[in-house]
C-alpha positions as a LaTeX table, in Angstrom:
\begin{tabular}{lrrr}
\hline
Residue & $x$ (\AA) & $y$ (\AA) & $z$ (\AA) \\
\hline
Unk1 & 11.15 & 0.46 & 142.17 \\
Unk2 & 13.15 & 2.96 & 140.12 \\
Unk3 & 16.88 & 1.21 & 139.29 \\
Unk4 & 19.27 & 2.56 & 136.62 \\
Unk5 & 23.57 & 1.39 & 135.70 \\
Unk6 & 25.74 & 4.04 & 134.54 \\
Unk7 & 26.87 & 2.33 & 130.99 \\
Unk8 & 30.45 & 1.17 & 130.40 \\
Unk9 & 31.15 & 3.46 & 127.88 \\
Unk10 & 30.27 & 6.16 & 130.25 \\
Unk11 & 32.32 & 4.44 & 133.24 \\
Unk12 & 35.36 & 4.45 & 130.82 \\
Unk13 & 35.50 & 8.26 & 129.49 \\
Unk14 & 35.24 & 9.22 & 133.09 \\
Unk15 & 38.62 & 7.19 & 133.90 \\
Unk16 & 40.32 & 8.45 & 130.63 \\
Unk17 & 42.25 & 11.04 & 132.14 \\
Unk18 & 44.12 & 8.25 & 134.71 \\
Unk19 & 44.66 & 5.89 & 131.99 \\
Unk20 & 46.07 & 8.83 & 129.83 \\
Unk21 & 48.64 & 9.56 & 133.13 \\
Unk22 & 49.79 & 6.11 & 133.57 \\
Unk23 & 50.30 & 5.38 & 130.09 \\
Unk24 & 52.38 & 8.51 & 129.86 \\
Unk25 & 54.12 & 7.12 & 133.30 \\
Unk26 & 55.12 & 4.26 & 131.28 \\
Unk27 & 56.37 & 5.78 & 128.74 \\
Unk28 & 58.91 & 8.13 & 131.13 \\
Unk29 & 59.64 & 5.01 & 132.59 \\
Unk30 & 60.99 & 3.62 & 129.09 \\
Unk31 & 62.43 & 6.42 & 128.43 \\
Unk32 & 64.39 & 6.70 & 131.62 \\
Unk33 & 65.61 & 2.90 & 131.50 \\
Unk34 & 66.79 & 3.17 & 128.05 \\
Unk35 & 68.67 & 5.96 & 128.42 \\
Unk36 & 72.49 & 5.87 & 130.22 \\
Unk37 & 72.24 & 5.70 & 133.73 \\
Unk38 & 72.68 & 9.29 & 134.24 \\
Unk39 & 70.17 & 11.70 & 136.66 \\
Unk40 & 67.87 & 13.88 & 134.84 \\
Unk41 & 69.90 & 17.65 & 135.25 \\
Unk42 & 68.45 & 21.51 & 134.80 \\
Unk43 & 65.45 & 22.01 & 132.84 \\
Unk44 & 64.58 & 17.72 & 132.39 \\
Unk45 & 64.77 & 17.18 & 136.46 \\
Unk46 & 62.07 & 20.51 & 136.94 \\
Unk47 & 59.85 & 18.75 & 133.63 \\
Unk48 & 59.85 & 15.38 & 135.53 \\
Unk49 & 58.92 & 17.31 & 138.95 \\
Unk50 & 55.85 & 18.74 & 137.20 \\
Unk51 & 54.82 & 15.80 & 135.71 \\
Unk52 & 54.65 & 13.69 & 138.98 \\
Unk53 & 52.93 & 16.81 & 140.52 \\
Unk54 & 50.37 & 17.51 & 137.47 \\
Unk55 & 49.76 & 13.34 & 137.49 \\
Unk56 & 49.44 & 12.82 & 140.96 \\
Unk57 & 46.96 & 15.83 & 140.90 \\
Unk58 & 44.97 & 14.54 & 137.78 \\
Unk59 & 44.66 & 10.89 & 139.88 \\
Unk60 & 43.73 & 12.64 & 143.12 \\
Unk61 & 41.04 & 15.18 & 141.61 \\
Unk62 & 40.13 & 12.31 & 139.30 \\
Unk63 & 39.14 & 10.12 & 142.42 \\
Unk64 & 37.47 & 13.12 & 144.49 \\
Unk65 & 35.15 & 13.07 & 141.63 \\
Unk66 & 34.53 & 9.27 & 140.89 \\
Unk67 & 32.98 & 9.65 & 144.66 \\
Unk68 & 29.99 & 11.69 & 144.18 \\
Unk69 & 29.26 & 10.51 & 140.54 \\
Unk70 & 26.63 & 7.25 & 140.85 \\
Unk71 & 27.31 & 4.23 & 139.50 \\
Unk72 & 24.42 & 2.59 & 140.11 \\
Unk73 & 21.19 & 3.07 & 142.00 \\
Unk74 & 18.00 & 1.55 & 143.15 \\
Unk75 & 15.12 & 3.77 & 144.50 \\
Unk76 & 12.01 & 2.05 & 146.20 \\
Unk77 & 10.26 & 5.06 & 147.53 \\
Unk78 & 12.12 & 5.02 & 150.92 \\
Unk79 & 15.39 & 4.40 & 150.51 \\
Unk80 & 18.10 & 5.67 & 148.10 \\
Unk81 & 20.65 & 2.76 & 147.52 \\
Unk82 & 22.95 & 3.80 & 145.44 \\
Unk83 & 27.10 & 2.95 & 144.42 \\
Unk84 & 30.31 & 5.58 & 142.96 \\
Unk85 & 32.20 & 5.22 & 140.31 \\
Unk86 & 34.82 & 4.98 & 143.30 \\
Unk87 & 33.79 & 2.57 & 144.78 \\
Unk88 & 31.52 & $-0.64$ & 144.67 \\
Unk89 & 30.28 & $-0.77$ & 148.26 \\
Unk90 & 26.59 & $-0.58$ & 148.38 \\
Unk91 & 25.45 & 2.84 & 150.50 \\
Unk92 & 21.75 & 3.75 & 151.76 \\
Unk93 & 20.05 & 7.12 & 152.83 \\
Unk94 & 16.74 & 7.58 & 153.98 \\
Unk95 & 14.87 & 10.14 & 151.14 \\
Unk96 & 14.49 & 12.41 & 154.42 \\
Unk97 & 18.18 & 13.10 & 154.56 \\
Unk98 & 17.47 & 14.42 & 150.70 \\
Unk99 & 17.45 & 18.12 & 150.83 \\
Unk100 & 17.13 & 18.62 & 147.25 \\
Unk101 & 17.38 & 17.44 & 143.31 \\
Unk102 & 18.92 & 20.22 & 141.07 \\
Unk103 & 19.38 & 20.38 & 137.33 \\
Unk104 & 23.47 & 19.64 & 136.97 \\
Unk105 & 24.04 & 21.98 & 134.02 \\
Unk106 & 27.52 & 23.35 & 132.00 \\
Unk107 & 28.52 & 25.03 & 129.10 \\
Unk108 & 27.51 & 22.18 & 126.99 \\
Unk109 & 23.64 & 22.15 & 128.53 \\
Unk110 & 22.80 & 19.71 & 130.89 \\
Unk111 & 24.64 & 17.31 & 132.48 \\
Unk112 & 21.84 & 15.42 & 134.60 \\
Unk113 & 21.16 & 15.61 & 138.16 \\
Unk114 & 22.63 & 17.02 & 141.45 \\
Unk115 & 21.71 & 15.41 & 144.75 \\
Unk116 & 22.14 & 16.86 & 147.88 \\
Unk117 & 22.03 & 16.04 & 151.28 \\
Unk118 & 21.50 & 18.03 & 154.29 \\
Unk119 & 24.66 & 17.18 & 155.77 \\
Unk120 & 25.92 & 19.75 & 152.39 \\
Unk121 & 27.16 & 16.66 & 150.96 \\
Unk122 & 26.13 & 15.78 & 146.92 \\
Unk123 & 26.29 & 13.20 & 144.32 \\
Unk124 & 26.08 & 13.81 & 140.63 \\
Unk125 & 23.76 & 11.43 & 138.39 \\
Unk126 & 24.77 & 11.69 & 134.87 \\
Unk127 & 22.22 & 11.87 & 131.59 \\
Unk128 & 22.63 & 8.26 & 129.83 \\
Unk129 & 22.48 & 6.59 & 133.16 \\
Unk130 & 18.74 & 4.96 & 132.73 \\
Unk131 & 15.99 & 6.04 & 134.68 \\
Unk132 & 17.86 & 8.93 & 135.18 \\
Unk133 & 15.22 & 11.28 & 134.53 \\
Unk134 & 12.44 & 8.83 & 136.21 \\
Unk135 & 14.42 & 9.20 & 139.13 \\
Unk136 & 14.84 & 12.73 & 139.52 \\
Unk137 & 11.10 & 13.29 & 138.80 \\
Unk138 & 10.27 & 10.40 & 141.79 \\
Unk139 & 12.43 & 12.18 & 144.15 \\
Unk140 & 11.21 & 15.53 & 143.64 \\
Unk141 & 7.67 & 14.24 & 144.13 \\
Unk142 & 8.59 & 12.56 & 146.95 \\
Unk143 & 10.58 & 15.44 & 148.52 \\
Unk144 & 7.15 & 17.86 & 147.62 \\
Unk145 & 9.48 & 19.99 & 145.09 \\
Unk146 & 9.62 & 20.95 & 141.62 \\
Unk147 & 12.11 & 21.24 & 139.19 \\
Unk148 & 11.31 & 24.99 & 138.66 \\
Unk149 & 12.39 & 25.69 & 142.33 \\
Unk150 & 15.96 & 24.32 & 141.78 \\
Unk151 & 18.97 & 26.47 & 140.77 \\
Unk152 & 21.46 & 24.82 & 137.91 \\
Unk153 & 24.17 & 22.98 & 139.50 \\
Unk154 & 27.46 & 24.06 & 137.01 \\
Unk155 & 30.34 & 23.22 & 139.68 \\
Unk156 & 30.91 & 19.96 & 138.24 \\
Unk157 & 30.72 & 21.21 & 134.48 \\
Unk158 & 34.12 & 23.60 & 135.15 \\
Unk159 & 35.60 & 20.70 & 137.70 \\
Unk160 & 35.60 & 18.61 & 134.68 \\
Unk161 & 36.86 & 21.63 & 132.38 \\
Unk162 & 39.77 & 21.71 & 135.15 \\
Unk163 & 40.09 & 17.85 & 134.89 \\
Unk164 & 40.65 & 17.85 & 131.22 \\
Unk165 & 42.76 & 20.33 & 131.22 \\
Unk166 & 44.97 & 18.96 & 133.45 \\
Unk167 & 45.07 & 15.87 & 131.48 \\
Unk168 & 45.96 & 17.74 & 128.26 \\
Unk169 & 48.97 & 19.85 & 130.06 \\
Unk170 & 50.27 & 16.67 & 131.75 \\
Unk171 & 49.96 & 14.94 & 128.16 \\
Unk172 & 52.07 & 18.20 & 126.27 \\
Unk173 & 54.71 & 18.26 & 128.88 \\
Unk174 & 55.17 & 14.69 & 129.34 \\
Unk175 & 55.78 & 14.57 & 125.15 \\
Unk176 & 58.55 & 17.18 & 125.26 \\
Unk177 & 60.36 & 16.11 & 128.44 \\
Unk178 & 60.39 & 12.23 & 126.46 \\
Unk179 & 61.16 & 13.86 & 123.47 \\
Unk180 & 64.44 & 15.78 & 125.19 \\
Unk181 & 65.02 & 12.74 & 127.16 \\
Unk182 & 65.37 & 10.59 & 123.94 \\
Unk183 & 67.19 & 13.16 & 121.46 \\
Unk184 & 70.00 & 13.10 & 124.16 \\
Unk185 & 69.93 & 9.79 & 124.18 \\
Unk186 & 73.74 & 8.54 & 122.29 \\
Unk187 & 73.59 & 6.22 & 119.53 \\
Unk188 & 74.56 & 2.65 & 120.53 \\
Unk189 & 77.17 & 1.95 & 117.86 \\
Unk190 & 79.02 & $-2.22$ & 117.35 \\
Unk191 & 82.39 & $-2.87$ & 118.69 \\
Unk192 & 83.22 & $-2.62$ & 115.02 \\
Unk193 & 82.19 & 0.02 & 114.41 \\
Unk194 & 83.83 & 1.99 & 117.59 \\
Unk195 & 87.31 & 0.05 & 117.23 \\
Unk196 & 87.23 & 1.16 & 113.67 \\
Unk197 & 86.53 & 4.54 & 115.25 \\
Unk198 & 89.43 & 4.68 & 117.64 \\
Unk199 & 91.73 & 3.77 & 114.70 \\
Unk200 & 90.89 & 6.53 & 112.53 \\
Unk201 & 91.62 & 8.52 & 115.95 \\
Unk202 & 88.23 & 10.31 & 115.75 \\
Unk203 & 87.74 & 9.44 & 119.68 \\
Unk204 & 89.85 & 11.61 & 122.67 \\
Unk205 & 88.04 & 9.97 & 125.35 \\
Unk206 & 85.73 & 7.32 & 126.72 \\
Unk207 & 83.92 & 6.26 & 130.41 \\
Unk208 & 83.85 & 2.33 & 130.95 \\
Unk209 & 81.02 & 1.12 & 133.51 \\
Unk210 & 81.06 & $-1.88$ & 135.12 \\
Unk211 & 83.23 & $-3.08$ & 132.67 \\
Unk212 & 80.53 & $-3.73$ & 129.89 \\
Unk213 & 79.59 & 0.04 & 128.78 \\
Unk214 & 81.78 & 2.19 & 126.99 \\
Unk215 & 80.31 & 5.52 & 126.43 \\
Unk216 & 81.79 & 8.67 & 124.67 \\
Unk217 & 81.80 & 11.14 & 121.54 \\
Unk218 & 83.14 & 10.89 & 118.17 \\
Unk219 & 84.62 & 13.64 & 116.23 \\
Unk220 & 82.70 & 11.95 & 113.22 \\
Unk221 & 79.62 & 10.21 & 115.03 \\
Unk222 & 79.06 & 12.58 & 117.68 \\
Unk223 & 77.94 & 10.87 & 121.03 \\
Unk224 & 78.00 & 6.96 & 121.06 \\
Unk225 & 77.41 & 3.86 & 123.19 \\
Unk226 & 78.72 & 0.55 & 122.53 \\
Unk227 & 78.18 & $-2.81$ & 124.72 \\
Unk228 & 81.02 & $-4.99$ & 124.95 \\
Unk229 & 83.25 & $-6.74$ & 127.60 \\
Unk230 & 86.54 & $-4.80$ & 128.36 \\
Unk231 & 89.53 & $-6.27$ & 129.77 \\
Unk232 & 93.18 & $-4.93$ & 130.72 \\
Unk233 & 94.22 & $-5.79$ & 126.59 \\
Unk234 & 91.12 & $-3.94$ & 125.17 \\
Unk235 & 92.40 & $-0.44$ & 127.93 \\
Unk236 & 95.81 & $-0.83$ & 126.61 \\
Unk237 & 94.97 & $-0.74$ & 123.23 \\
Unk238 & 92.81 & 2.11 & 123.25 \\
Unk239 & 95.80 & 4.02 & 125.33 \\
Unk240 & 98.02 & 3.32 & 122.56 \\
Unk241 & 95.89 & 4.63 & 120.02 \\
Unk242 & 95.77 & 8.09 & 122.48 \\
Unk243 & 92.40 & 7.90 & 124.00 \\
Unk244 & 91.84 & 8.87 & 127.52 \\
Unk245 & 90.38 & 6.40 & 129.66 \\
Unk246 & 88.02 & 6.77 & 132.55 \\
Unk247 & 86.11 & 3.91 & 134.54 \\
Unk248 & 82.89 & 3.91 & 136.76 \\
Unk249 & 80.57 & 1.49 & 138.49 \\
Unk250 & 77.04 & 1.58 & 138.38 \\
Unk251 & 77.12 & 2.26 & 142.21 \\
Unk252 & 79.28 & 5.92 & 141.69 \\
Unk253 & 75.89 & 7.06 & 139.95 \\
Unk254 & 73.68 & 6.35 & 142.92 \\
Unk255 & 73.10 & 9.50 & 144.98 \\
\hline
\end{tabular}
């Protein structure tokens, strides 16, 4: 009996990509939260849109893959047991349903080992999975075929190229739309601070929402945020001092 585990170091460089995605996901979703509660506009709305499509892509392409790449198999001379990187369901074939055991090759050199079925169907058995090799060599035998007879298998050498680069665009433009995201972010300032502001009249105009957030722009400061509550007497005074004032709920920014 020929058995063989992919290791975990293996298992974990092939789900890179997704963990690179969702960490980036994350980090949009900080970014978005921390910011006012404002819709993305223009060019920040179409980065966004390409991120989502570029991620959802990377995790789709990602999983196509993690099916045909084994896991873990067990070989008795009969039957081909083997599990995906997908999934951990346990699935058999008879070795006559085998229709042949390539050489899985890229621009690196080889890869390991392409399986295919006769239903056109194929699974990919990496080098550095044990008894790799052993099994290969078993099936062949079995199958009455050598490896001279089989063509290189380089599909899944430029499906990974695609994969990682994928990964690496998503990564660039999810860094720039953050970046942009946070540089427009205003600077959250003390109600010292912005009273002291208003009195040296370097303010013209400020947006209250929900009656905790005053947002606006100094003259001095440029665009500011401050948290504080706001009643009738704190309106008045800023009126007096010649600053227009605007109000809005949390609800008026919901589409």
């Amino acid at each position: 009996m020929i058995t063989g585990t992919m290791p975990k170091w293996q298992q974990y460089a092939h789900r890179f990509p997704v963990v690179i995605v969702i960490l980036f996901a994350a980090l949009f979703w900080w970014g978005f939260h921390s910011a006012p509660a404002h819709p993305p506009q223009g060019r920040n709305a179409l980065a966004v849109t390409l991120m989502i499509g570029l991620g959802l892509g990377l995790i789709g392409t990602g999983f196509w893959f993690w099916k045909s790449l084994i896991k873990e198999f067990t070989y008795e001379g009969r039957t081909f047991t083997f599990t995906t990187l997908a999934s951990s369901d346990a699935q058999s074939r008879d070795v006559s349903a085998i229709e042949e055991v390539a050489e899985w090759t890229g621009r690196g050199g080889p890869q390991g080992y392409s399986i295919k079925f006769r239903g056109g169907s194929k699974l990919y058995l990496q080098n550095g999975v044990p008894n790799a090799a052993a099994l290969a060599e078993r099936l062949r035998s079995d199958l009455g075929s050598s490896a001279s007879e089989r063509a290189a298998e380089k599909r899944p050498s430029a499906h990974l190229a695609v994969l990682l680069s994928i990964a690496i665009g998503a990564g660039v433009l999810a860094s720039l739309a953050t970046s942009r995201l946070l540089q427009r972010r205003p600077q959250e300032i003390s109600r010292t601070e912005f009273l002291s502001e208003v009195e040296q009249r370097h303010v013209a105009k400020v947006v209250i929402t929900d009656g905790a957030l005053i947002t606006g722009t100094s003259s001095t400061r440029g665009p500011f945020r401050v948290r504080m509550p706001v009643d009738g007497v704190v309106v008045n005074e800023l009126r007096s001092r010649g600053v227009v004032v605007e109000f809005e709920t949390t609800s008026d920014l919901t589409p």
